[in-house]
N, C-alpha and C positions, 0 to 999 in steps of 0.2 A: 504494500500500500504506500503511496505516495511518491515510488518509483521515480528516476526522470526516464522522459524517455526522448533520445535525444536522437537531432532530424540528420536525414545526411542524402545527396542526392541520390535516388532511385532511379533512373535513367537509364540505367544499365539491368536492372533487373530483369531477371528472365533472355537477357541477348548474352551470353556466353561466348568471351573470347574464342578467337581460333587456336591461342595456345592452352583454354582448357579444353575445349573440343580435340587437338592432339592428345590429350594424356587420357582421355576417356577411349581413345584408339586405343591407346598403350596398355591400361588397363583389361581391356579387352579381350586385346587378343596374350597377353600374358596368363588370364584366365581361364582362356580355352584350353590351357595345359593341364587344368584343375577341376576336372571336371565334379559331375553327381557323386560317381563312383567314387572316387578319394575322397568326397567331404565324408560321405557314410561311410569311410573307410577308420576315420579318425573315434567313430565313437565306441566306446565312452569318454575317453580319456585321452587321444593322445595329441599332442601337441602340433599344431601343420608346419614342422621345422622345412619340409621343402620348398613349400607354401613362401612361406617369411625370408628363406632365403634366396629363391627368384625373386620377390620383390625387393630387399637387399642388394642383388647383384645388380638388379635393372637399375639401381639408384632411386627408385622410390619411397623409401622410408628415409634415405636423405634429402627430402625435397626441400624441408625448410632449414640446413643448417648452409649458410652461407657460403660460397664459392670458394673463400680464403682459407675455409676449414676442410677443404673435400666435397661440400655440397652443391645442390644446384642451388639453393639461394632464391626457390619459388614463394609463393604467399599461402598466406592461412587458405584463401581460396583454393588453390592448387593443389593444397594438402586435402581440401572437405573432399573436392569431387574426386581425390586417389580414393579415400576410404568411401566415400557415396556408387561409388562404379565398383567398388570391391564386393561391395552388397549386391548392390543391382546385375551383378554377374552370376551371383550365388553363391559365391562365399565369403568368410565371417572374419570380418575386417576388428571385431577386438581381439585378434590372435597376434594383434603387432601395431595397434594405434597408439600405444603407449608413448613408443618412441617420438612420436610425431609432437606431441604435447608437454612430457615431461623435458623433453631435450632444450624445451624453452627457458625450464629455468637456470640452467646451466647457462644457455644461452646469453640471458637478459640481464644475471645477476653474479655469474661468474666472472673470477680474474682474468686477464687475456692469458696467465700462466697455464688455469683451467681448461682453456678453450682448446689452449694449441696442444695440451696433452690429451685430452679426451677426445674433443671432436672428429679430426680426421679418422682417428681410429672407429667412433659411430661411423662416421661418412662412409667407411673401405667393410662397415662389416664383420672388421675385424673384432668389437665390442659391442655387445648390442645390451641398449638402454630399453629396459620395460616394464619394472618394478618401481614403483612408489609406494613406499611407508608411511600412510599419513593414519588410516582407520584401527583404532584399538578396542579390544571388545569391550571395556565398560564408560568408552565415552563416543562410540557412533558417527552419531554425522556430529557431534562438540567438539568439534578439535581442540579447541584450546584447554579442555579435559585432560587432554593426554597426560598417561605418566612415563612414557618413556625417557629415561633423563641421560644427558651426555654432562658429563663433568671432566674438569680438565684432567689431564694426567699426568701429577707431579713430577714421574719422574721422565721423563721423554717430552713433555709439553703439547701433546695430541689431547685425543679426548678418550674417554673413556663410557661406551651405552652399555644399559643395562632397560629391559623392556619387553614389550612381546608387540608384535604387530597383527591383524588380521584380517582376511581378504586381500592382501597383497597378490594380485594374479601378475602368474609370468614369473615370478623368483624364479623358480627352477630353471626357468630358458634363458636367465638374462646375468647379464658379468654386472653390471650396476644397478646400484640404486639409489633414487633421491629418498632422503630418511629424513622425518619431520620428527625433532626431541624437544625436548625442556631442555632449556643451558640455565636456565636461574628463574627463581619465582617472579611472578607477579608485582614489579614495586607499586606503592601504597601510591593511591590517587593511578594509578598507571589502567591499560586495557588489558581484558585478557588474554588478547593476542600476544601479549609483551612476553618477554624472556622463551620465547620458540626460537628454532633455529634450524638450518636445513644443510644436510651434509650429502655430499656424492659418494658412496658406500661401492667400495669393491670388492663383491658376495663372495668370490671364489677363492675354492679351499681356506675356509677360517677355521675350519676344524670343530671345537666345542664352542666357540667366541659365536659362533651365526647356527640354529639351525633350522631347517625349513624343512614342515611336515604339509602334504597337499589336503587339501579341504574337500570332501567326496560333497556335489552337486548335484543336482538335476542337470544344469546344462555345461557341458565342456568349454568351462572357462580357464581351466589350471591356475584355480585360486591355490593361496596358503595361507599359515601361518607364520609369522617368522620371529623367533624368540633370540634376544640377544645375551649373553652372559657376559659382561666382563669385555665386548668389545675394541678392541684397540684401534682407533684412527690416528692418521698426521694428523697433523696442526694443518695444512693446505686442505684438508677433506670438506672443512666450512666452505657454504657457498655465502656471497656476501658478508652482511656485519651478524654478529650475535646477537639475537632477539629479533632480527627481525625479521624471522624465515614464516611466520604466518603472512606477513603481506606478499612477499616472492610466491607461495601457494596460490593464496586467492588471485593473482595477478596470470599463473597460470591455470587456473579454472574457468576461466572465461575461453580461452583456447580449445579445453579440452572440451566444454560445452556445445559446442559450435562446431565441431569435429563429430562428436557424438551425434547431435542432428542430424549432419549429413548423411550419418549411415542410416541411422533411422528411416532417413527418406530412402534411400540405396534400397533398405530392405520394405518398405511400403511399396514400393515402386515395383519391386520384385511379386509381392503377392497380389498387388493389383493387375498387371500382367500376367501371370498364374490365372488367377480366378478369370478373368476375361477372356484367355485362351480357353479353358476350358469349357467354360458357360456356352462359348461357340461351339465345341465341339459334342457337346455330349446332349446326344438326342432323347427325350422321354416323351411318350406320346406323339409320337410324327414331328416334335419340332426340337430343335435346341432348348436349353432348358434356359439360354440368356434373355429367351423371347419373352418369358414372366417379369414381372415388374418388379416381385418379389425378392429375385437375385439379381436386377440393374442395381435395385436401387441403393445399399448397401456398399455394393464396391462401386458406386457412383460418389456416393458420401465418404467414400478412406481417400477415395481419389483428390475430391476436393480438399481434404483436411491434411492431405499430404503437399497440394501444392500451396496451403494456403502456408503451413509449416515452412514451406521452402523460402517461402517471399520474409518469413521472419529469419531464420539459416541465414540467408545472402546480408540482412538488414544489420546483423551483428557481426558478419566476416569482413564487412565492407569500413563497417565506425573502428576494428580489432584493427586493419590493416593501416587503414588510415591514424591510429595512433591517438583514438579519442574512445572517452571510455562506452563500453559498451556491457556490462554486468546486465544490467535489469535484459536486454536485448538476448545474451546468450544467453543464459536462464531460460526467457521465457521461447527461444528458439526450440531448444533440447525437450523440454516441456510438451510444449504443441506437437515436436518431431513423433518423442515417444508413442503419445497417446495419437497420433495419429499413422504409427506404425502396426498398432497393436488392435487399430480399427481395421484397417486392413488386413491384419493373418484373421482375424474371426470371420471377416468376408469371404476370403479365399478359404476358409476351413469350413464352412459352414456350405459357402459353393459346392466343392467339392463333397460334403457326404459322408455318408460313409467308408468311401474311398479315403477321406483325411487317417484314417487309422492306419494304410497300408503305406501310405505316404510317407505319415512320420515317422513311422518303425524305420523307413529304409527299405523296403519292400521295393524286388526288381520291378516297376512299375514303368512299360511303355511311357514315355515322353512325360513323366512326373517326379522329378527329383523332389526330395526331401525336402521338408518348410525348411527357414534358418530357426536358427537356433536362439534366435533374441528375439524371437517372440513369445519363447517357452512355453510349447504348444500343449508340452507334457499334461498341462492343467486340463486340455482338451479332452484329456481321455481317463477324470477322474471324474467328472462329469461334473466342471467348473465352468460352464458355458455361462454365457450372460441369460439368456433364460433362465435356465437352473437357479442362476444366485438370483437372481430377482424373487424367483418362486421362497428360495430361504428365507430370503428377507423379509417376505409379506409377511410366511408363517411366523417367526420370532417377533414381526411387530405384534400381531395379531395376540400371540401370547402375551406380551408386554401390556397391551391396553388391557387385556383380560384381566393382570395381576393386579394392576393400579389399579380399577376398576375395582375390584374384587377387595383389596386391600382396604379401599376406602369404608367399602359397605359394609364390611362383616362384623360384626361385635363379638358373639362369643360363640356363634355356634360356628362346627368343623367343616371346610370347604371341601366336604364332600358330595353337596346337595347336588340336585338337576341345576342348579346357577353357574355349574362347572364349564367352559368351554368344551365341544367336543372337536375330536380330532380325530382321524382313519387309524389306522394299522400301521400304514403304509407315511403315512405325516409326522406319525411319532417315532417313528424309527427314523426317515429324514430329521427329523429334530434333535433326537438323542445323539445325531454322530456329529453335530455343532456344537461349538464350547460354548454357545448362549446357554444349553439348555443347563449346565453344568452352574451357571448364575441366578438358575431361578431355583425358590428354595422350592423343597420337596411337599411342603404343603400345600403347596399352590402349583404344581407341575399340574396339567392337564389329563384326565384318566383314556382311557380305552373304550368310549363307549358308543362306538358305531359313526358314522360319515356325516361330517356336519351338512 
């Protein structure tokens, strides 16, 4: 609330350079090496190191580290449509976007000493950047909660962490990490962003100092955890000054936001085309079954929420580049991208049928490769459909007015009368496997007594 939201010429919206027009070539046909087959090949668990290292070699995941350093030196733009054409191709662009966004703050806040030892080395491939340390289990999305603490180290002058990190995806594939600690408390009248601070961490072989256990998922993400003992860093592993690595974070947060859109869209775009291909194709009762208005209209509505996302995506890559702030813009890019990616896989899943079951298993399925995987479809097949939870929702409300109600009136006799709400067989067994129903006491749960 009370946002700015700040103006910048739209002109260009929707007309797409010819040098991003080349890299969505490049993308392309790079991904034609990647096919159905290898993305279902990776599940449950393994990591698309081939994947990541063709786009490595191609020089794509250096697009935005500067010419000086090994890179091409391209823009935030340039980096959205590498990951947005990674999706829209069919495969799962957070296996390696880390690089793309974390490497900024290296970038933006490190010494020129940092740059010229680290970067080229990202640029060649040779190190690959894909872990960040900022999420800990008992402070969330609070960063400034965190307890991971770096103190100096008397006898060498480096630092010394000691902490646990969680959901850190990608440790296991990556030589660094940027690691968000406590260097010093909070000073008095101070924010509580004050005393963070952010180090460029090099994971490999520390022995008992780092260890990292993988996080078992629903979707192959190659999350961890990463616990520090007794860490030992230089004195040069600080990036910038001390204290002030929560503002370096949120500075790259807005990057990373705007990045993530993209794919969003990438994969919106992807199930929009899915569901519309199909809708064509598949006949019931003498016609295609897109001819009903029932399945336009749906993937009509992701369609529109996809591109209306896009027009927000460009409005924040454009204020990023141009070097003026854009927070509220990325925010609400990623935002509008998500939920209008995730409008889109229920079209295309709902399109498709009961065929979406054979699909998302991975099932050899003529011209139907697998959903992606960031739409987390898995919830499709517990019978978490948007119908379904609305129907939960009624029943728990339904219950709820009943207990108030019921709460109100009663004085001292037991609410077992005919005043009792009734409910099926089949309603109260939907209800008992909700944690609401686990909230309402036992004297007022609703009995068994035939079909309302």
């Amino acid at each position: 609330m009370g946002a700015e939201i700040h103006a910048i010429d739209d002109d260009s919206v929707g007309g797409e350079s010819t040098d991003l027009d080349s890299i969505r070539d490049g993308i392309r046909q790079l991904a034609e090496s990647f096919g159905n087959e290898y993305w279902r090949g990776l599940e449950p668990d393994r990591y698309p190191t081939e994947f990541v290292g063709a786009l490595t070699e191609a020089g794509w995941l250096a697009a935005m580290i500067p010419e000086q350093y090994g890179g091409s030196g391209l823009s935030l733009s340039a980096a959205s449509v590498i990951l947005e054409e990674i999706c829209l191709s069919g495969g799962n662009a957070a296996a390696c976007h880390a690089q793309m966004y974390v490497m900024g703050t290296l970038l933006r806040h490190g010494s020129e000493e940092q740059k010229q030892q680290w970067l080229p080395e990202i640029a060649a491939g040779r190190l690959r950047l894909q872990a960040f340390g900022v999420t800990e289990p008992d402070a969330g999305s609070d960063t400034t909660r965190i307890r991971t603490r770096a103190r100096r180290d008397p006898a060498g002058g480096g630092w010394i962490v000691n902490g646990q990190k969680i959901w850190t995806s990608r440790a296991e594939h990556s030589d660094l990490m940027i690691l968000l600690a406590r260097t010093s408390d909070v000073p008095e009248g101070g924010q509580r962003g004050d005393g963070l601070s952010v180090f460029l961490v090099d994971i490999r072989d520390r022995g008992a100092e780092l260890t990292i256990k993988p996080i078992q998922t629903m979707m192959n993400h190659a999350s961890t955890e990463v616990f520090f003992d007794d860490l030992r860093l230089p004195a040069d592993a600080l990036i910038g000054e001390a204290g002030n690595g929560f503002r370096y974070i949120l500075d790259g947060m807005n990057a990373e936001r705007a990045l993530i859109a993209g794919e969003c869209i990438g994969d919106g775009r992807w199930f929009v085309r899915r569901a519309s291909a199909y809708a064509s194709e598949r006949e019931v009762f003498g016609r295609p079954i897109g001819a009903n208005q029932g399945i336009q209209f749906p993937i009509a509505r992701a369609h529109m929420a996809i591109e209306a996302a896009d027009l927000m995506r460009w409005r924040a890559i454009r204020l990023f580049d141009a070097a003026q702030p854009c927070g509220a813009e990325a925010n609400m890019a990623k935002f509008l991208a998500a939920e209008a990616s995730w409008m889109a896989a229920n079209a295309c899943v709902d399109t498709y049928g009961g065929l979406r079951r054979r699909v998302r298993r991975g099932a050899q399925v003529s011209r139907d490769p697998p959903l992606p995987r960031r739409a987390d479809l898995e919830q499709h097949d517990h019978g978490v459909r948007r119908s379904e939870r609305a129907r939960d929702a009624a029943l728990v409300l339904r219950c709820e007015l009943y207990c108030r109600a019921d709460s109100r009136s009663r004085t001292t006799k037991p609410s077992t009368g005919p005043g009792r709400c009734r409910l099926s067989t089949r309603q109260l067994r939907r209800l008992r496997r909700m944690a609401k129903w686990r909230s309402i006491p036992p004297s007022q749960r609703p009995d068994e007594r035939g079909p309302t």
